[in-house]
N, C-alpha and C positions, 0 to 999 in steps of 0.2 A: 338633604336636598341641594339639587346645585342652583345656586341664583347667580346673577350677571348684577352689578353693580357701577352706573356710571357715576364716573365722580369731576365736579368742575367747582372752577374758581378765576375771579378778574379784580381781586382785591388785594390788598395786605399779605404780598406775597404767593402770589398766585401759584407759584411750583410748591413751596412749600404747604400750600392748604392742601392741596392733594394730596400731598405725600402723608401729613399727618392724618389725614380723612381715612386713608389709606389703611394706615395703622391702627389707626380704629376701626376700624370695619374686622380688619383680622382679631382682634380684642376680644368684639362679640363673642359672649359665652356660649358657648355649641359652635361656634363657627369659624372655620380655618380659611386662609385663602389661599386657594391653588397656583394664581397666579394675575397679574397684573399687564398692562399694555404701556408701550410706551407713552410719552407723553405730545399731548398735542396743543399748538397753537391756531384756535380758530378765530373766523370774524364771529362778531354777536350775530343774533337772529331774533328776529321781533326787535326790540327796543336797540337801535343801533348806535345811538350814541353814547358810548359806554366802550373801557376797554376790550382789546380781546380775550379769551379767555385761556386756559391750560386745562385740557380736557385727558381724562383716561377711563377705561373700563377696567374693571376688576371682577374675576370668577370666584365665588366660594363656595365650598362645602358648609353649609348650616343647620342645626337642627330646629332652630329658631321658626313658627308656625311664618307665614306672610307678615301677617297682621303686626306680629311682634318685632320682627325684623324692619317692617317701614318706620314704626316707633323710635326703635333704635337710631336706623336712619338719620330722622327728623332729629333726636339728640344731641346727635356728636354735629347735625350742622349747627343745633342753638348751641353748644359748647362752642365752638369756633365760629360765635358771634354772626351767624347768620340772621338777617332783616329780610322781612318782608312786605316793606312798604312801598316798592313799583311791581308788578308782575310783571317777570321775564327782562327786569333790571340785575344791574351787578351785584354780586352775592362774594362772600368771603367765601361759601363752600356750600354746595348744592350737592345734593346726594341721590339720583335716583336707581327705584328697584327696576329695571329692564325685565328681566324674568326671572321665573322663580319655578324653575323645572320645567311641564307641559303646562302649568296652572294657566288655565282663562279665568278670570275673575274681572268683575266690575260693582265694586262697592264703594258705598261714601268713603274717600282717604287713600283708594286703593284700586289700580284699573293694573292687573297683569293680560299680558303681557304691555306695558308702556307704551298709550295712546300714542306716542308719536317718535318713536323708536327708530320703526323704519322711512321716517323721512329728512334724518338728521346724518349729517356722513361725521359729525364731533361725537357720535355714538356708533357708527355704523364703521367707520374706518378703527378706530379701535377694538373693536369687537371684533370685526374680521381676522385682527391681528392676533389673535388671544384663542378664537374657534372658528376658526378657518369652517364652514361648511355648515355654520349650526345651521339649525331653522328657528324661524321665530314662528310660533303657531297662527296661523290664520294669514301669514304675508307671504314668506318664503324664506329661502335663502339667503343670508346675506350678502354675500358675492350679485344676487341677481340685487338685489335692494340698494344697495352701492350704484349702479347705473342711475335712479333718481335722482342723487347728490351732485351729478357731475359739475354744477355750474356754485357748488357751496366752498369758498376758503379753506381749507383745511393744510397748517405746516406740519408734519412730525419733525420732534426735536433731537437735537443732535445727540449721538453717543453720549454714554454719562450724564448731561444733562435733561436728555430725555429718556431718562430712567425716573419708576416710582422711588426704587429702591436699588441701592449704590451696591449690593451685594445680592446674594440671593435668600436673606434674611425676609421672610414674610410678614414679618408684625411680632 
């Protein structure tokens, strides 16, 4: 199954949490990653006094169910010391599932396609970048969902530094 995977961090090395988040994710057993987006510097959202953050989308092929895959998820953030004591405060590394193929789903732990996907351009500008045209089911296109963000911070970072990964080595 193909799922979209955003990944962020405003802490202890914020390009590096990604990167290794990154590597993790491709780890996952049944699951490869196709590919990665570069790397971005946004403002916060919701809790603003907090730094910025280094945000990217990553695609995988997985065999892993939803269910198990968010699990995973949720791991590799408490591995790299992820807290949850402000909601939508600074995190060492935040992991969420975007999509997970056509699945609509809305369960306790689990809402596919990602309640708030299409109003963030720290998901929506990377993602663009990576599937140029998807759709995200029940919104649209990305390209058209892009147009909501216009007035949201977003830098992409430079050559080589704004890469997940320094080669074309996947995990």
């Amino acid at each position: 199954m193909r799922a979209y995977v955003a990944l962020g961090s405003n802490l202890d090395d914020p390009v590096a949490q990604v990167r290794t988040g990154a590597q993790a994710l491709g780890k996952l057993p049944g699951t490869r990653l196709v590919c990665c987006s570069s790397l971005y510097r946004t403002a916060p959202v919701g809790v603003i006094d907090q730094p910025d953050f280094i945000n990217a989308v990553c695609e995988a092929d997985t065999s892993l169910p939803p269910g198990a895959l968010m699990q995973a998820l949720l791991d590799i953030e408490h591995a790299h010391g992820r807290q949850r004591d402000i909601p939508g405060g600074p995190r060492t590394l935040d992991l969420d599932l975007l999509l997970y193929g056509e699945l609509a789903c809305h369960e306790p732990g689990l809402t596919l396609p990602h309640p708030r996907l299409h109003e963030r351009a720290f998901v929506l500008y990377p993602l663009s970048e990576i599937a140029p045209g998807l759709n995200i089911p029940g919104r649209g296109q990305v390209e058209t969902l892009l147009a909501g963000c216009a007035g949201q911070a977003i830098e992409r970072l430079a050559a080589g530094a704004g890469r997940i990964f320094d080669t074309d080595e996947r995990g």
